[in-house]
N, C-alpha and C positions, 0 to 999 in steps of 0.2 A: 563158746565165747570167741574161739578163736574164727571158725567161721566167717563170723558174723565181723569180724576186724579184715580178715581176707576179701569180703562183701562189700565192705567200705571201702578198699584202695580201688577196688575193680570198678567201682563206680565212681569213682573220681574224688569219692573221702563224702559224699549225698547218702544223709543214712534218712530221707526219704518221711522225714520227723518221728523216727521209729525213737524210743530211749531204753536204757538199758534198763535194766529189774534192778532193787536193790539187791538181789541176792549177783548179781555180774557185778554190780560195782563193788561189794563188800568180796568177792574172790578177788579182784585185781588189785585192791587195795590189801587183802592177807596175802597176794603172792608177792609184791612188794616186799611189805612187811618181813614176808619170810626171808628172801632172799638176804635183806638187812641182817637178821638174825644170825644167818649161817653164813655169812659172807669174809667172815674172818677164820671159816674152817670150823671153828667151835661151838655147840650147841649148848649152852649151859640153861639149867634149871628154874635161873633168875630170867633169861632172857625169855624162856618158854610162855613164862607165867605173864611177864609184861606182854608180849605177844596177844597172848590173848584176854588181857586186861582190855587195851587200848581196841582191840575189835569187838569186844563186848560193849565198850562206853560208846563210842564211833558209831556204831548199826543196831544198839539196843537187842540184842542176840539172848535169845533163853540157850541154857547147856548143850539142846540138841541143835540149834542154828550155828551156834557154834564149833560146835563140832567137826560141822558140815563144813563150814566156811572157812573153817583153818585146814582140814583136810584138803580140801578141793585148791585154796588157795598154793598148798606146800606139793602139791602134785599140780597145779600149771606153773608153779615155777622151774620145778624141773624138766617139764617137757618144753618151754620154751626158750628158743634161740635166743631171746633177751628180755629188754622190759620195754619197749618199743609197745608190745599189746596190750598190758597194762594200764601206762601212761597213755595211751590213745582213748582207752576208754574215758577214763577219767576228765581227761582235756576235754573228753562230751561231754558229760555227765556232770561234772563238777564247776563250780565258779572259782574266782583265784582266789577266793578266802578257804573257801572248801579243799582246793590245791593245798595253799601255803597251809593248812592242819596237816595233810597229806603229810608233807616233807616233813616237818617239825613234829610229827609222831616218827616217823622215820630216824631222824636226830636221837631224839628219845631213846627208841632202840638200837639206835650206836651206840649211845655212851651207856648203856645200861653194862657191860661188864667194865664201867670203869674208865677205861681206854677206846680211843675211837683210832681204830686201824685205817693203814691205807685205804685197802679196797674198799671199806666203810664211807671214807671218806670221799674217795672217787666216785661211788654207787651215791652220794646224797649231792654230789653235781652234775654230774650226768642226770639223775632225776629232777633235777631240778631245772636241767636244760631242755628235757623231754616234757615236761609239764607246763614249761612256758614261763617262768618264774621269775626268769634275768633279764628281762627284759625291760 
């Protein structure tokens, strides 16, 4: 996935009317996701389950697509520099209704322990300003 985002700057952001698979947009949209989750340091049980609640409803996922899609999404969150490759996808791939579910499931998994923390808080404006939202 990230390639293929590296592909797109070099070419001047022309992705040539290529689109992405459901299974790229449902990783960018779980590495999102994930990042929300663990953004306040804390992994809790409740969060885990909502996490992959909302990806399940989102991409209509059987257990093993799931799987896949939380894994794969929770390991390109960690190996990327930001969420820049994420929201790039998505800003393709997606319309601004499609977007604004984006964010507002993100929401969702802030407040789900309750309390929506700073960096919580800053991760769903910043995303919301990479997704094109505020405008």
């Amino acid at each position: 996935m990230f390639d293929r985002i590296i592909s797109l700057l070099a070419d001047g952001g022309s992705d040539d009317g290529q689109s992405y698979s459901k299974n790229d947009i449902a990783a960018a949209v779980a590495a999102l996701y994930f990042h929300m989750i663990s953004a306040d340091g804390v992994l809790t049980m409740p969060e885990i389950e909502r996490f992959r609640e909302l990806l399940r409803e989102q991409f209509d996922l059987n257990d093993e697509e799931l799987d896949e899609v939380c894994t794969r999404g929770a390991r390109e969150d960690r190996e990327s520099p930001g969420l820049f490759p994420f929201t790039a996808i998505l800003n393709r791939a997606l319309d601004a209704n499609g977007k604004a579910e984006v964010l507002d499931r993100l929401h969702q998994l802030a407040i789900q322990d309750g309390t929506i923390h700073a960096g919580e808080r800053a991760m769903l404006t910043h995303v919301k300003k990479l997704l094109k939202l505020d405008e």
